[in-house]
Every structure is written in C-alpha cells, then in structure tokens.
VMD Tcl script that draws the C-alpha trace (Angstrom):
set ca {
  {-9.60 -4.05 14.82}
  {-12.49 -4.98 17.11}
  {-15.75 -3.76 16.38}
  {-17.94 -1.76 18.58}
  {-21.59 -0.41 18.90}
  {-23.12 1.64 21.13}
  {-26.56 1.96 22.09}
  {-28.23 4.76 24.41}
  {-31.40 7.02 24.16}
  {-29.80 9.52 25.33}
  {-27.86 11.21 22.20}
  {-24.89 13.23 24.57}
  {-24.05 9.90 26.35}
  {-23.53 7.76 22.77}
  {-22.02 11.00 21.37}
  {-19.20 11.71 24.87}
  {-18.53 7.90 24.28}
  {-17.31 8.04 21.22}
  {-15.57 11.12 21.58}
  {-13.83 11.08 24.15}
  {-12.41 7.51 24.58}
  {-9.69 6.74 22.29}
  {-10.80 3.65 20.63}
  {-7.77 3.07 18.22}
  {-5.54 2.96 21.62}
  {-7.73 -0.27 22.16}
  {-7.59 -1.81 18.40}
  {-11.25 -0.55 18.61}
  {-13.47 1.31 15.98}
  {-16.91 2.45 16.67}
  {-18.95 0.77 14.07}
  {-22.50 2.12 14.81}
  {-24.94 3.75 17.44}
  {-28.35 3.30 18.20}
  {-30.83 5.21 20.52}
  {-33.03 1.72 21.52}
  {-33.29 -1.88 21.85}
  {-34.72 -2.33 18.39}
  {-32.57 -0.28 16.58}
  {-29.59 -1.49 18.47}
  {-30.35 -5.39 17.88}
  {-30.55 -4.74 14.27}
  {-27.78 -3.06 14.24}
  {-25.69 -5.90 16.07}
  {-27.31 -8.27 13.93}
  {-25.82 -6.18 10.79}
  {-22.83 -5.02 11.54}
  {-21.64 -8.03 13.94}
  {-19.80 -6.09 16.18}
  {-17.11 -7.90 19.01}
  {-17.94 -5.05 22.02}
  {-21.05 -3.44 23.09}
  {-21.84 -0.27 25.63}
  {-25.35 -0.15 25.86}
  {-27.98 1.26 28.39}
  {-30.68 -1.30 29.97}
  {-33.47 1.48 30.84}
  {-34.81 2.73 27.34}
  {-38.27 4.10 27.19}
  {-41.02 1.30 26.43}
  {-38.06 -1.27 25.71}
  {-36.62 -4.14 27.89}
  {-32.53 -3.88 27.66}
  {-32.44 -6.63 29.73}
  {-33.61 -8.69 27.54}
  {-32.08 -7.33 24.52}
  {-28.75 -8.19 26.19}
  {-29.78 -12.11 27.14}
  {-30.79 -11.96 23.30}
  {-27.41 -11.12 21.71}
  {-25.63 -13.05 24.57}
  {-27.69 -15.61 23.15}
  {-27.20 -15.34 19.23}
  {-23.99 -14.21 19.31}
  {-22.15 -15.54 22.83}
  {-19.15 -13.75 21.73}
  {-20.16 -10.61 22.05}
  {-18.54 -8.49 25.03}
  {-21.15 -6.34 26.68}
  {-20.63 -3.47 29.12}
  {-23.97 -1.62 30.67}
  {-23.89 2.07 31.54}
  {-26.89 2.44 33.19}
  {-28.77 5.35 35.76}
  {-30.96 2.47 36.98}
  {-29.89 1.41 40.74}
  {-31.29 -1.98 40.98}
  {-29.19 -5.20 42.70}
  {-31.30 -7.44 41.06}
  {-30.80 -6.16 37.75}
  {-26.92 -5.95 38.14}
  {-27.07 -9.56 38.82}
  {-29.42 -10.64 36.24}
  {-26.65 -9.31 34.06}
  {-24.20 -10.98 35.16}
  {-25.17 -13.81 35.36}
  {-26.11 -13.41 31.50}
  {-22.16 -12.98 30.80}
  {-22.06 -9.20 30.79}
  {-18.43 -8.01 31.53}
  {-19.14 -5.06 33.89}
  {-22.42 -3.47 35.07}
  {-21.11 0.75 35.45}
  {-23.90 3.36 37.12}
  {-23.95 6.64 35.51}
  {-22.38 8.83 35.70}
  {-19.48 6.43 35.02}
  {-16.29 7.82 35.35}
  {-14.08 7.51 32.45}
  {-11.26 5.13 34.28}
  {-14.43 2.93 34.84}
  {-14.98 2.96 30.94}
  {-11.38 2.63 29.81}
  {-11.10 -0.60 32.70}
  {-14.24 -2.38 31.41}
  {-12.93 -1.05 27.66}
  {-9.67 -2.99 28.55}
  {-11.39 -6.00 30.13}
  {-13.61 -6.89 26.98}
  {-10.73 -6.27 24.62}
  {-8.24 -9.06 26.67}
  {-11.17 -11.08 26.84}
  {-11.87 -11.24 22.69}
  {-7.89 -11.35 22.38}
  {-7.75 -14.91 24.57}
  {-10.27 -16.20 22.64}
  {-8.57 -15.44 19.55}
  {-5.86 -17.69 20.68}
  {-7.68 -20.38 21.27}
  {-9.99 -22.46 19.51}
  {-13.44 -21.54 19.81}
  {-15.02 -23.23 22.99}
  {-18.23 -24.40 24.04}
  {-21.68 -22.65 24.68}
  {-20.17 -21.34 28.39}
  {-22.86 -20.85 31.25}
  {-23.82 -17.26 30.70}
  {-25.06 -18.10 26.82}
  {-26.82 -21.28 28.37}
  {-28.49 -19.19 30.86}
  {-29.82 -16.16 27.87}
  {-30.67 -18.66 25.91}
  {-33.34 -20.51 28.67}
  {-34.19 -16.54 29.84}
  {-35.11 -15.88 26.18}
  {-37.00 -18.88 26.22}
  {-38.72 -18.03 29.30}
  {-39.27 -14.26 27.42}
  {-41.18 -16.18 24.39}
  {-43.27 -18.54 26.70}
  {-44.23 -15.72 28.58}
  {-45.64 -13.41 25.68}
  {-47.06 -16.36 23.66}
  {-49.01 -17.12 26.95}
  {-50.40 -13.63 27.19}
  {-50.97 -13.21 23.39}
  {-52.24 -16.11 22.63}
  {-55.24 -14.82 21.29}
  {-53.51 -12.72 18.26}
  {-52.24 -13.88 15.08}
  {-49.14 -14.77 16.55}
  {-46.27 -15.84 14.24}
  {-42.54 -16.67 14.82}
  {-41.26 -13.49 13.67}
  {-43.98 -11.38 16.20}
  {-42.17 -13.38 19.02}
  {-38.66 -13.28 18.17}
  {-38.68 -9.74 17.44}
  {-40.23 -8.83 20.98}
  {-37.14 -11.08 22.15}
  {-34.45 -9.47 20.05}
  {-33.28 -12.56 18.53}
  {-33.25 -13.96 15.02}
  {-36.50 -16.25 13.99}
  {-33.77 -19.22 13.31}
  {-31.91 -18.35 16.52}
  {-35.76 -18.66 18.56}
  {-36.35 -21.82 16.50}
  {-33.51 -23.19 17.84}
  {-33.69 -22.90 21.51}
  {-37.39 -23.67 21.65}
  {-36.13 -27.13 20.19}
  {-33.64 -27.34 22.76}
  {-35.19 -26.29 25.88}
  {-39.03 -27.34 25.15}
  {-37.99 -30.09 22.46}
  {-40.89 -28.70 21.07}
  {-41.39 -26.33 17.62}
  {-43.15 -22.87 18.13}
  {-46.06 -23.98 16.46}
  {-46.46 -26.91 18.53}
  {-45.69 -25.17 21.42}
  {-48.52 -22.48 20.16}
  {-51.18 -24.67 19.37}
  {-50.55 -26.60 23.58}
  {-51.07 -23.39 25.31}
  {-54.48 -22.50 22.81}
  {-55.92 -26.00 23.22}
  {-55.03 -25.71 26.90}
  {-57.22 -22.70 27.02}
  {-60.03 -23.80 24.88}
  {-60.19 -27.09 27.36}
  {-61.45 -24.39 30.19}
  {-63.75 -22.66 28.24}
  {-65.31 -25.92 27.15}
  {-66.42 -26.10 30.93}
  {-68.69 -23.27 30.11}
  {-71.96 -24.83 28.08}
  {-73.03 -21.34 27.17}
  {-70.12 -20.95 24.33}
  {-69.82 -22.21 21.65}
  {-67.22 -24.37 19.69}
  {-66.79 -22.15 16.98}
  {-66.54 -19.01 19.78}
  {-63.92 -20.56 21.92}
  {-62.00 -21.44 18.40}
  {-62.04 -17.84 17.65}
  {-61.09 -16.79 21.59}
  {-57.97 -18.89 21.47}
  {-56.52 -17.43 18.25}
  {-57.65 -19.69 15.67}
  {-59.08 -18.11 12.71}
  {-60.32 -21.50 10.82}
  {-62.78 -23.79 12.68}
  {-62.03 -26.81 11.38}
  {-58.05 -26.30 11.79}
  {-59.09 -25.84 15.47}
  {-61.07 -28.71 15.75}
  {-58.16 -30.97 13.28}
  {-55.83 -29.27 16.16}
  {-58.04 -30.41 19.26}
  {-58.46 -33.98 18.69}
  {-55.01 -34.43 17.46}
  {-54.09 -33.22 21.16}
  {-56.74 -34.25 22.86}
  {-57.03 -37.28 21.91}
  {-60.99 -36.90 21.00}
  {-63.41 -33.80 19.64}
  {-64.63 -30.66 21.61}
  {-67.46 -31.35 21.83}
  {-66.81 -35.23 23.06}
  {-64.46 -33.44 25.60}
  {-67.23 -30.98 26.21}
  {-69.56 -34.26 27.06}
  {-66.76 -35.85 29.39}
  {-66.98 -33.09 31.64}
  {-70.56 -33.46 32.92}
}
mol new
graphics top color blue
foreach p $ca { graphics top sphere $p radius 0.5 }
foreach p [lrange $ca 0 end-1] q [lrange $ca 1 end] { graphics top cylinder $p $q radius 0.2 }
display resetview
C-alpha cells in the first residue's frame, strides 16, 4: 500500500482530503499531515511516503522550494499541488521540477481522484522495472536547490552559518546538500563559504579606514587568525599585502 502525506495550512482542506477520497480504492493510506513546509519535510523525511498533496503558498514558507527539495532527496516521490495561487510561472517551475499535476483550488474532486490515479500508475511502472537513473526533473531540483543555498549563503554570509542552517532553509538533508554542492560546484560548503567571505573581505580591503581584524569580523569570521590562515591560502598572499597591491 502506497504511502501518502499531506501538507496544507489550512486544517479543512488536509482534513476534506482525507475524508472524502477513498484512499484504499487506490492501494493508498494516508500516513501523515502537516500544516507547513517544515513540518511537512520532516515528516516526508520520517515517514518516507510514495505520494504527496501539498500546498505551495504557506505563510512565511517557500513550497516551491520544499517541493524541488524532496524531488531532490527522494526523486521518487509523486507530488500533486493544490494550490489558490494563480501564477504561470509557478505552475511551470513545478513542472519542470517533476511534479505530476499542478490543481487550483478549489479543485474538484475528479481533478483529485485523476492526479490520485496518475501518481499511483506512475509508482506501479516503476515497480516493474528496475530502478532508473536520476531523470531530468531530479537533475533540475537538485541545481534549483543548489541555486537556493548559494543564494542564502550569499546574503548571510555574515552569520555563523553552518551546514545544517542552510540545508534546513532548503528542506533537504545536510548529507543530501553535501552532495549536490560536490556535484554542481565540485566544491564542499565550507569551501564554498569561506570564497564568497574572502570575496567580500577583498572589497572592503579597498577601504584604508578598516581594519583587518574589522573586515574579519564583517565577513563572518569569528577568529582573526583563521581569517587571515583563510585569506592567504586563497589569495595567494596576506591582507594586508593585498591591501598594499591595491594602491
């Protein structure tokens, strides 16, 4: 029996769902529900469901990008999206990340059973056949959850930023981030970290006013010396030699 989660902030949607459609006619079971993107990935990355219904609109949460996360960590997983929000762009986005069917609320419930139906022959051809390559759709959510982590670690750069900090904000596993940083940056996080803070401190070294020790602790780096070890090894000479070269 295939396993199914949905995931909605709004309570009466999750709760007609799983009602009213009669899962067992589908060799379905609803597993779990969740009313956001956090609570939902966890719970996918828990319970390991086959089929998800999930919204893309929560409050202060980017389904989106939950969605290009699980499509990415687990590219098995069938997704439908029930959503209010009337956006082309979006709908294709989706898509093109593998989801099954995009369905505008209200959906009507032949809409539901059809995309239902659709996931479920889906999952039962690929029980029948040996397990195939990483298709397009989980190549493409993996490199938009790469673009996701580049993207915050350039605008947080600043913070004590770990692995875990960005892989949560991209709904994916620490290991699972890990792993497509390696294969679309063949570069580590840390490595990729420490380029974009070095890359920073470089400009402020323009500026004769500050000083090493303040642009060390403006581009996130909390020991001096690690900063400066970290600077030269990239560089390819010290701050303050780089600082010289400029003038």
């Amino acid at each position: 029996m295939y396993r199914v989660v949905l995931i909605d902030d709004e309570s009466r949607i999750v709760e007609g769902l799983r009602r009213v459609v009669r899962w067992a006619d589908y060799n379905c079971s609803v597993v779990g529900v969740a009313g956001d993107a956090d609570e939902g990935a966890a719970l996918i990355r828990s319970l390991r469901p086959q089929i998800l219904f999930t919204d893309i609109r929560m409050p202060g949460k980017d389904g989106l990008t939950m969605v290009a996360g699980l499509r990415s960590e687990f590219p098995d997983l069938q997704v439908a999206i029930l959503t209010g929000y009337r956006d082309f762009t979006y709908a294709q986005e989706a898509i093109r990340l593998g989801v099954t069917r995009f369905l505008l609320k209200p959906s009507k419930m032949d809409e539901i059973k059809e995309a239902l139906q659709a996931m479920v022959e889906q999952l039962d051809k690929m029980g029948e056949t040996a397990e195939a390559a990483e298709d397009e759709p989980a190549q493409h959510a993996g490199s938009f959850i790469v673009n996701q982590a580049l993207e915050y670690m350039e605008k947080n750069y600043q913070q004590k930023l770990g692995l875990q900090t960005v892989a949560d904000c991209c709904y994916v596993s620490q290991w699972h981030l890990s792993k497509l940083l390696n294969r679309y940056q063949g570069k580590s996080f840390y490595d990729i970290l420490n380029a974009i803070r070095i890359s920073k401190a470089k400009i402020m070294l323009a500026d004769p006013s500050l000083k090493i020790w303040e642009i060390s602790e403006a581009v996130g780096y909390t020991d001096t010396a690690h900063f400066a070890r970290t600077f030269k090894k990239l560089v390819g000479m010290s701050a303050n030699e780089y600082r010289n070269s400029l003038h």
